[in-house]
ZAMARGU-4260 file (C-alpha; in steps of 0.2 Angstrom, whole numbers, plus 5000, padded with zeros to 4 digits):
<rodrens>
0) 5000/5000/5000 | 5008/5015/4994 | 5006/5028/5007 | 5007/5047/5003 | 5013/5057/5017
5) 5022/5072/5014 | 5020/5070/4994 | 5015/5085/4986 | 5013/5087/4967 | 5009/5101/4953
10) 5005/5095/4935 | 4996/5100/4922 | 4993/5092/4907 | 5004/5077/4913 | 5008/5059/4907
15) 5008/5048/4919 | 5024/5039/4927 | 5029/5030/4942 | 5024/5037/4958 | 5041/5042/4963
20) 5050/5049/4946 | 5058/5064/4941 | 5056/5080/4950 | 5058/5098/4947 | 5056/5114/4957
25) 5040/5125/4954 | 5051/5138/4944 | 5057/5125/4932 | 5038/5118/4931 | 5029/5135/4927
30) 5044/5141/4914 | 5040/5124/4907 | 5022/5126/4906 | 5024/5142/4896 | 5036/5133/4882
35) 5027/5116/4882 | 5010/5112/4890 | 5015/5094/4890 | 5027/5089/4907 | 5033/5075/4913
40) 5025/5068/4928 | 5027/5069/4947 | 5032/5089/4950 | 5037/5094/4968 | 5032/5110/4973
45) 5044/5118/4982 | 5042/5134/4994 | 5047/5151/4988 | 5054/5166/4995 | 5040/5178/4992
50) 5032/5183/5008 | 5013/5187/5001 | 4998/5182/5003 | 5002/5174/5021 | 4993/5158/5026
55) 4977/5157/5036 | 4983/5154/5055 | 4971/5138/5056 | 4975/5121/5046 | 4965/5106/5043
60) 4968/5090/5033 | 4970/5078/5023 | 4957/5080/5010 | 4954/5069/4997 | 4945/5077/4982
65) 4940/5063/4968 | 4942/5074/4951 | 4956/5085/4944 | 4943/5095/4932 | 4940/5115/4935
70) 4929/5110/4950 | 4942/5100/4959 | 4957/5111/4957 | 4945/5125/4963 | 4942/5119/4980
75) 4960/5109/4982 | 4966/5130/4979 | 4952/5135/4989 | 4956/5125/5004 | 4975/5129/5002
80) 4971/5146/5004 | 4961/5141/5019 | 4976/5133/5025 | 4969/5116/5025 | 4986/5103/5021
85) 4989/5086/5013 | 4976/5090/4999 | 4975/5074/4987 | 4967/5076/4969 | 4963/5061/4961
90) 4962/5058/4943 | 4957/5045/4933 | 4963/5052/4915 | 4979/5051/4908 | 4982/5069/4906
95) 4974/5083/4913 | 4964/5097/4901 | 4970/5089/4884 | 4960/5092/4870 | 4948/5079/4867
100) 4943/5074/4848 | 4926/5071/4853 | 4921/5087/4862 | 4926/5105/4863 | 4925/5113/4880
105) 4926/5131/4879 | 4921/5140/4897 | 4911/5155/4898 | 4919/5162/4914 | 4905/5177/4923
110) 4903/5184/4937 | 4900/5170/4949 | 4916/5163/4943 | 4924/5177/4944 | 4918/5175/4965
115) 4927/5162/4968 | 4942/5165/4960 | 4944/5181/4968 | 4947/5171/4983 | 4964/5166/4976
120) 4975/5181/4974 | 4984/5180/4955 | 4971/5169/4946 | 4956/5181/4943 | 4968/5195/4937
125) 4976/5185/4923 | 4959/5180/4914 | 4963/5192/4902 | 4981/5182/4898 | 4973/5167/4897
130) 4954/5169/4889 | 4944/5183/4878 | 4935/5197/4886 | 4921/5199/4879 | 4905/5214/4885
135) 4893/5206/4870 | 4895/5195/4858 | 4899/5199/4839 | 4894/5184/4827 | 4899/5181/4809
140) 4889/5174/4801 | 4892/5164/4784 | 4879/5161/4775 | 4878/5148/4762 | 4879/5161/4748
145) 4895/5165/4755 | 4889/5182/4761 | 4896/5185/4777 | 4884/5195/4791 | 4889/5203/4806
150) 4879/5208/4820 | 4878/5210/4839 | 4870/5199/4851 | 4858/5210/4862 | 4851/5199/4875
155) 4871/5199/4882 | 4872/5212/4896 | 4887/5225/4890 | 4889/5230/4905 | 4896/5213/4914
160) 4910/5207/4907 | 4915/5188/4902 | 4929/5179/4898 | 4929/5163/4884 | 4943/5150/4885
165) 4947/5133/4879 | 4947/5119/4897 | 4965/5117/4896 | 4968/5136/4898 | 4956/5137/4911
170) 4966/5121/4922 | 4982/5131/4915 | 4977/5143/4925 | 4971/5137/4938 | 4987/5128/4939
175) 4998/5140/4933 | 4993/5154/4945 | 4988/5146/4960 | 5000/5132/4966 | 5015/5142/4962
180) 5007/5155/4975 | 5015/5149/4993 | 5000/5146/5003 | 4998/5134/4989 | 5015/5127/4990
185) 5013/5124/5010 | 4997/5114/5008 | 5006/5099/4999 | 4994/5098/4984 | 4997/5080/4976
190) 4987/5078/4961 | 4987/5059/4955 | 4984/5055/4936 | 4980/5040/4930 | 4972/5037/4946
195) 4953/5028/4948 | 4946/5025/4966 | 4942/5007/4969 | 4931/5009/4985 | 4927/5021/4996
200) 4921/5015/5015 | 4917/5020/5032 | 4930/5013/5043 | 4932/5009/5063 | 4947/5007/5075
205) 4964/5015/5072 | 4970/5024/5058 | 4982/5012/5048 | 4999/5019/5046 | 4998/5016/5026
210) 4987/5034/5027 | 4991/5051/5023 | 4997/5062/5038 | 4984/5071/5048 | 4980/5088/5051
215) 4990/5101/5059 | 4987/5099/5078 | 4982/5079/5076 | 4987/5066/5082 | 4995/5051/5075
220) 4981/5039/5081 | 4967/5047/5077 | 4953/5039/5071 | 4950/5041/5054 | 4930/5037/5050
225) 4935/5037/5030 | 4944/5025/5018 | 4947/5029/4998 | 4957/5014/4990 | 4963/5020/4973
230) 4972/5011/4960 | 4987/5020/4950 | 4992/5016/4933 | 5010/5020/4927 | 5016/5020/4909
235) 5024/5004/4909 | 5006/4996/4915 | 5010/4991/4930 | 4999/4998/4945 | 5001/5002/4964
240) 4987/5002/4978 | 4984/5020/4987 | 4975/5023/5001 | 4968/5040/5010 | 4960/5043/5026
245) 4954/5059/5023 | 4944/5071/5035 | 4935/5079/5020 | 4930/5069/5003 | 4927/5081/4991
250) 4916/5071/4974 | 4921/5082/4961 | 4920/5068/4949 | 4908/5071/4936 | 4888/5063/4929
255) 4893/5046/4935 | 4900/5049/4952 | 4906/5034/4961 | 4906/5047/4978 | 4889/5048/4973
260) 4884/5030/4970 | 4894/5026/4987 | 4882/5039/4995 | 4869/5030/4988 | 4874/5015/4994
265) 4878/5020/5013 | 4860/5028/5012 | 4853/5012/5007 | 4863/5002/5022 | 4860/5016/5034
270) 4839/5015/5031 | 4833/5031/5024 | 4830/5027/5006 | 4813/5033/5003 | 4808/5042/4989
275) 4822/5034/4979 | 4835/5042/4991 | 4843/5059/4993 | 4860/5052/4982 | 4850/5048/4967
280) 4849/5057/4952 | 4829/5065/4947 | 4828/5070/4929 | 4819/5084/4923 | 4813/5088/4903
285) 4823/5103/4893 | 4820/5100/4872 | 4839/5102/4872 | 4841/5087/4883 | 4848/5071/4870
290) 4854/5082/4856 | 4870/5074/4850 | 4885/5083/4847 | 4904/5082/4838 | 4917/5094/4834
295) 4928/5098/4819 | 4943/5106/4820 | 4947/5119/4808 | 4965/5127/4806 | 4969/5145/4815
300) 4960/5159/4809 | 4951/5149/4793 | 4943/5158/4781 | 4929/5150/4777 | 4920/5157/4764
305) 4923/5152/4744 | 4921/5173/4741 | 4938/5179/4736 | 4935/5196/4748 | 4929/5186/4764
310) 4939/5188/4780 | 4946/5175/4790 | 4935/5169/4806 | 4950/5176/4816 | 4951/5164/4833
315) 4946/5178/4845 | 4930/5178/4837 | 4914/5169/4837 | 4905/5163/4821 | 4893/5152/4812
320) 4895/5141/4796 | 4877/5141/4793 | 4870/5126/4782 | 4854/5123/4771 | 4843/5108/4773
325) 4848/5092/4765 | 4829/5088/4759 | 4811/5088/4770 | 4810/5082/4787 | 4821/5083/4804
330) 4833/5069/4798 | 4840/5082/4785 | 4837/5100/4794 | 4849/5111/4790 | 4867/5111/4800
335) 4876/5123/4808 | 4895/5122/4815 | 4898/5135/4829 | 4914/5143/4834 | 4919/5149/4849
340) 4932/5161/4854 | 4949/5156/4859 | 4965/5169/4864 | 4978/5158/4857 | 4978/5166/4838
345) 4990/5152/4834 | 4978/5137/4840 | 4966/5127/4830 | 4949/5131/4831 | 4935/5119/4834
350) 4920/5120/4826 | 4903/5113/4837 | 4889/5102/4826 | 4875/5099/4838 | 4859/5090/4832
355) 4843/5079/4834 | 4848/5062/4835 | 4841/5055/4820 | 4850/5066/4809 | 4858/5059/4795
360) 4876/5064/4797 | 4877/5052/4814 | 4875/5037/4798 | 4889/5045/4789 | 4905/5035/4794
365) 4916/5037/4779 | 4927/5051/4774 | 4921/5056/4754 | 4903/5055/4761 | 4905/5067/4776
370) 4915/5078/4766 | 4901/5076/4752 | 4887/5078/4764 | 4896/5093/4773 | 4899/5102/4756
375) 4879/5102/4750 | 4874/5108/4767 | 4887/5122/4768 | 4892/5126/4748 | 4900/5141/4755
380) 4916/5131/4766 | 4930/5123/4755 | 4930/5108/4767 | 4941/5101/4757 | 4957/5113/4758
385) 4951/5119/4777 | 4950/5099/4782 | 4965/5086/4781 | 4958/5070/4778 | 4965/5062/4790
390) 4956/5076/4802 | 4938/5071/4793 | 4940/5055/4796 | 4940/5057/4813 | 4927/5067/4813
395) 4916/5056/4802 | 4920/5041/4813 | 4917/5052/4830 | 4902/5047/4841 | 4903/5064/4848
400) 4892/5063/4865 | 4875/5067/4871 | 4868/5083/4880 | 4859/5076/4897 | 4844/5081/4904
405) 4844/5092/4916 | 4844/5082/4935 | 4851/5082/4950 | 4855/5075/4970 | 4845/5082/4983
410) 4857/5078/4996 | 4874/5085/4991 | 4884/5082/5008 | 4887/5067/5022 | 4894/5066/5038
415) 4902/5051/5045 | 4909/5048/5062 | 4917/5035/5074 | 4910/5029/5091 | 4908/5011/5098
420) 4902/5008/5080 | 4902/5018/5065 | 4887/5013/5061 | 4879/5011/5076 | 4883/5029/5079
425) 4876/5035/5064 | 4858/5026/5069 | 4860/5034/5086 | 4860/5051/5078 | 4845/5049/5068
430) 4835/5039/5080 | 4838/5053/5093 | 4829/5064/5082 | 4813/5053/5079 | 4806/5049/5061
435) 4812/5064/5051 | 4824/5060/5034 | 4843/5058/5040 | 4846/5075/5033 | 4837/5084/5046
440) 4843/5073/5060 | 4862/5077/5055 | 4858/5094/5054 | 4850/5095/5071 | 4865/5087/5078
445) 4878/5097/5072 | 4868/5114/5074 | 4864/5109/5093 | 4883/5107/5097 | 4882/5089/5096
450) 4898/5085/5086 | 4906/5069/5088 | 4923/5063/5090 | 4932/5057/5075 | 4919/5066/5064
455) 4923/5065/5043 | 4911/5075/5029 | 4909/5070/5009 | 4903/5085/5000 | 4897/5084/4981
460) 4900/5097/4971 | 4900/5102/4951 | 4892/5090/4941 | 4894/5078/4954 | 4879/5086/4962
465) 4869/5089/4946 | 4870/5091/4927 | 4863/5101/4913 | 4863/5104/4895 | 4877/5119/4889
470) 4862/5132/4886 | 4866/5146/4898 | 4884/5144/4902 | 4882/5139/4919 | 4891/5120/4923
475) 4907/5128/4927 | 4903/5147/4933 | 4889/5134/4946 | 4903/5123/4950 | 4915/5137/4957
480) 4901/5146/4964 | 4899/5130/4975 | 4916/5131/4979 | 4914/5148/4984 | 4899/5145/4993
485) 4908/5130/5003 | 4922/5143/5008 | 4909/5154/5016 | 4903/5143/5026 | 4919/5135/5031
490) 4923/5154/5036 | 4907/5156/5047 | 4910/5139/5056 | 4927/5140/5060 | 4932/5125/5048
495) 4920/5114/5058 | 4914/5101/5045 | 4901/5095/5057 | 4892/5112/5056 | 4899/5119/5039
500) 4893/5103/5027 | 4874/5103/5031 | 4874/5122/5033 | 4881/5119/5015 | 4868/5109/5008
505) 4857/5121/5019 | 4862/5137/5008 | 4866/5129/4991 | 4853/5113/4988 | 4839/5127/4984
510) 4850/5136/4971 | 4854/5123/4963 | 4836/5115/4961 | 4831/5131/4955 | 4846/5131/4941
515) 4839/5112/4934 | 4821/5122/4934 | 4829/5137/4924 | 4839/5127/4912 | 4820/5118/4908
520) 4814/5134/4899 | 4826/5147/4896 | 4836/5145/4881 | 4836/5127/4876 | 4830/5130/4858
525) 4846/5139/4852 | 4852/5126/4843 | 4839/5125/4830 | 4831/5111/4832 | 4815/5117/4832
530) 4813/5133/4822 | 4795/5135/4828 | 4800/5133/4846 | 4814/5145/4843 | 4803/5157/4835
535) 4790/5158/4849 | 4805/5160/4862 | 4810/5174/4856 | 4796/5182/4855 | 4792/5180/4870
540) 4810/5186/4874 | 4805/5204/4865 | 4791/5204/4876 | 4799/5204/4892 | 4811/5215/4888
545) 4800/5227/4881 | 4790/5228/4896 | 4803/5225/4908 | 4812/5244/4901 | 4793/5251/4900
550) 4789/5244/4918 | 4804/5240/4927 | 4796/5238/4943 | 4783/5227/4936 | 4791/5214/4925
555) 4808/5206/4924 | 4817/5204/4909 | 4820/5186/4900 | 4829/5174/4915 | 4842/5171/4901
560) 4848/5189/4905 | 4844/5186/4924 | 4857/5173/4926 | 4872/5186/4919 | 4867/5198/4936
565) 4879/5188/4947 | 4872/5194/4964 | 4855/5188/4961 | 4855/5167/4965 | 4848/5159/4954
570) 4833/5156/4964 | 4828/5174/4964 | 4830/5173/4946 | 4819/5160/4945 | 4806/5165/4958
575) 4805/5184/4946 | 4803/5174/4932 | 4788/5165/4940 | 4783/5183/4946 | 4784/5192/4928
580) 4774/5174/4921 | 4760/5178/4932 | 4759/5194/4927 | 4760/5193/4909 | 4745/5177/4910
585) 4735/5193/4920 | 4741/5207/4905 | 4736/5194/4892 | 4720/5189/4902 | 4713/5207/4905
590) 4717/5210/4887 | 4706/5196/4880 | 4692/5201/4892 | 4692/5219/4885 | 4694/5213/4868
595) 4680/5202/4870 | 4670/5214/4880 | 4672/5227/4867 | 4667/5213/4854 | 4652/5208/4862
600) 4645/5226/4864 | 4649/5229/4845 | 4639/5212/4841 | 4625/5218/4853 | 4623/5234/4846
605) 4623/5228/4828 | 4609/5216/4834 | 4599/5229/4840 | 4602/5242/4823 | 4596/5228/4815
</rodrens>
């Protein structure tokens, strides 16, 4: 059992190698990261001189936190700052924030991001280094013609800025900006890649001495109520045996959470599954839910339209390849590939084909008849000099991926702790508290001062705790505003997990149903797959921001442009949406009644002329 004490690690985009290879200092790593994004494995952050941004007098560990995406390396940063130590990121790819042929993930970065990563001095001031700023969005548009339109989103709020960057800049920074930071550098970060957790148990008795070092203040036999056995691959396909004992368990690990399912499961042992359980996923409908999606890549800057006085679709830009219909029906609707901006103008640029499922391209597998079909959709893209075929291959063979219906967990924390029996203890705690849900019994015993000995939390956060279709830009800017959300209430209980994690769910579970509500009715037909649909939404977008400027105090404007005003939650936004709803059905309402009143006077008096 490999044991992981004092190890502490910074990689970013790495490959992964034994557990104990080569090591560089943190000067070395980041001047590397600047010529080469891709590093050899296993960095040791070493302490700097600088004498900034001083530690947090209090220090709690280890922490364990199951996925090295932007949430992940959020709260691991979060908690360093915090002081917390021994912070273990474990991560099941091979290499961090590489580009993936199968999906592009660009990150809108707003003002709830922005919260979070204000917290960690010299991250939020380099978005501009490291994404586009953008205060609206400019498209091009090229149109099959080859005529190329311009013209300015106006449902974007100039007035809040936001930032557009490829995943591996975003974990770049993160990464980058953070660990090199020395309240970083003293918490031991260790971030394992090539690493997938095996099991994850409550554990009794004394802590084995295989585990990671306690907390600042701990002593070497305390009791550790948590157990996360993780297996680590090298390059030479060999694999070692890790196990943590953390005091926090962070699941950070994505739509198929195994911190989840092991919630799940210790629901199940512990009684208290009614309702299908608060681990378990509940799906709601949004029309985007199950459209499929694939990306091409396009070289930098690609000019794509066949008109000799086109401008290139220069990388900081967004634009649209726009298609015509293939023939009648949904199968062959027309398609659209959709770029998004990127910083790097020396970068290749990926272009987004999202659809219904029973589209024809998903039957197209071979290269000449993508490349054929691509061409009579969009007659305005040389496809065939923009697109190696080596490239259209790829894309042609691509499966790409589904976008999922919007659904989430209600419960997003647990707590664990040790006593005669662990699981004994945890029956005593809710039977104390009479028949209510194990939520509330928790709660109660941890607000009443009732915090027990040896006492462990699990927290979900990210998409670990919910996911959702892409249509309002808000998986990662809701993901760090859990993270930030999880600080607050670390601050306001003293680092107490027994009291900080339900107060947690306490604050956030609300915000986040309410996100899964929004994402139901917002702005899922943007990706034209109803033209209808899309018609009558924004319709009845004009509508709402008519009235909302006539009659400000009255109506709200469209919750697509609530969810850019980063101090309301996204509960208010949806609770004024509900509020400018009722309002309009009573505008419409009294309208028809006049209208018909008037009417029926008019026919009454023509009765009586006659």
């Amino acid at each position: 059992m490999q044991s992981l004490s004092g190890c502490h690690t910074s990689q970013f985009l790495l490959s992964c190698g034994p557990l104990r290879s080569r090591q560089t200092t943190l000067h070395s790593t980041v001047h590397e990261l600047r010529r080469n994004i891709v590093i050899p494995n296993q960095r040791n952050v070493q302490a700097q001189t600088s004498t900034s941004d001083s530690l947090p007098p209090k220090a709690n560990g280890p922490v364990c936190i199951v996925g090295g995406g932007p949430a992940g390396l959020a709260a691991a940063l979060m908690l360093a700052r915090r002081g917390w130590k021994d912070i273990t990121i474990i991560e099941k790819k091979e290499v961090i924030g590489a580009e993936d042929n199968q999906r592009s993930y660009v990150y809108m970065i707003d003002g709830r991001g922005r919260k979070l990563l204000s917290r960690l001095p010299g991250v939020v001031d380099c978005l501009d280094d490291f994404g586009v700023s953008t205060a609206a969005i400019n498209i091009m548009r090229v149109m099959p013609d080859g005529d190329v339109k311009r013209n300015e989103i106006a449902i974007k709020d100039p007035k809040r800025v936001n930032h557009f960057m490829p995943r591996p800049s975003f974990l770049k920074l993160l990464l980058e900006k953070g660990l090199q930071k020395e309240w970083a550098q003293a918490a031991k970060i260790t971030l394992l890649t090539s690493t997938e957790v095996e099991a994850i148990s409550r554990t009794t008795g004394q802590q084995s001495s295989s585990s990671s070092s306690s907390s600042s203040g701990s002593s070497d036999k305390e009791e550790a109520p948590l157990c996360v056995k993780a297996v680590r691959r090298n390059s030479s396909g060999n694999s070692e045996t890790i196990e943590l004992r953390p005091h926090l368990l962070i699941g950070a690990d994505g739509q198929s959470s195994m911190v989840r399912t092991t919630l799940q499961q210790w629901e199940s042992e512990d009684g208290a599954t009614s309702g299908g359980g608060r681990f378990a996923l509940k799906e709601s409908f949004s029309p985007a839910g199950g459209l499929r999606y694939k990306i091409l890549r396009l070289p930098p800057n690609p000019v794509a339209s066949t008109r000799p006085d086109s401008p290139p679709l220069l990388n900081p830009s967004f634009a649209i390849l726009v298609g015509k219909a293939l023939g009648a029906g949904s199968a062959l609707r027309a398609m659209r590939l959709g770029l998004l901006p990127i910083r790097d103008p020396n970068a290749s640029r990926t272009a987004n084909l999202i659809t219904k499922p029973d589209h024809k391209v998903w039957e197209v597998t071979g290269t000449e008849e993508m490349y054929d079909m691509l061409q009579r959709s969009m007659p305005q893209v040389r496809f065939r000099e923009l697109v190696p075929p080596e490239v259209m291959a790829q894309f042609a063979a691509s499966k790409g991926g589904r976008f999922p219906q919007p659904q989430l967990c209600e419960g997003l924390h647990y707590l664990v702790s040790l006593g005669d029996s662990q699981h004994d203890t945890e029956q005593q705690v809710i039977s104390s508290q009479g028949d209510g849900p194990a939520l509330d019994a928790r709660t109660a015993a941890s607000s009443s001062g009732a915090t027990m000995p040896g006492t462990a939390g699990v927290l979900l956060i990210g998409d670990a705790r919910a996911s959702f279709p892409p249509d309002l830009g808000q998986g990662v800017n809701s993901a760090l505003e859990d993270v930030d959300e999880l600080a607050q209430v670390l601050e306001h209980t003293g680092d107490d997990l027994s009291k900080a994690l339900p107060l947690y769910e306490k604050r956030r579970a609300p915000h986040i149903a309410a996100l899964i509500q929004l994402m139901t009715f917002s702005y899922p037909w943007q990706y034209n797959q109803d033209p209808v649909q899309r018609f009558l939404w924004t319709i009845n977008f004009a509508i709402r921001a008519f009235l909302s400027k006539a009659l400000p105090a009255i109506f709200s404007p469209h919750s697509f442009m609530l969810v850019q005003v980063s101090n309301l939650s996204y509960k208010q936004v949806l609770d004024m949406t509900h509020a400018t709803t009722q309002r309009l059905y009573a505008l419409f309402g009294g309208l028809a009644l006049g209208v018909a009143i008037v009417v029926g006077k008019g026919l009454k008096a023509s009765a009586m002329g006659a």
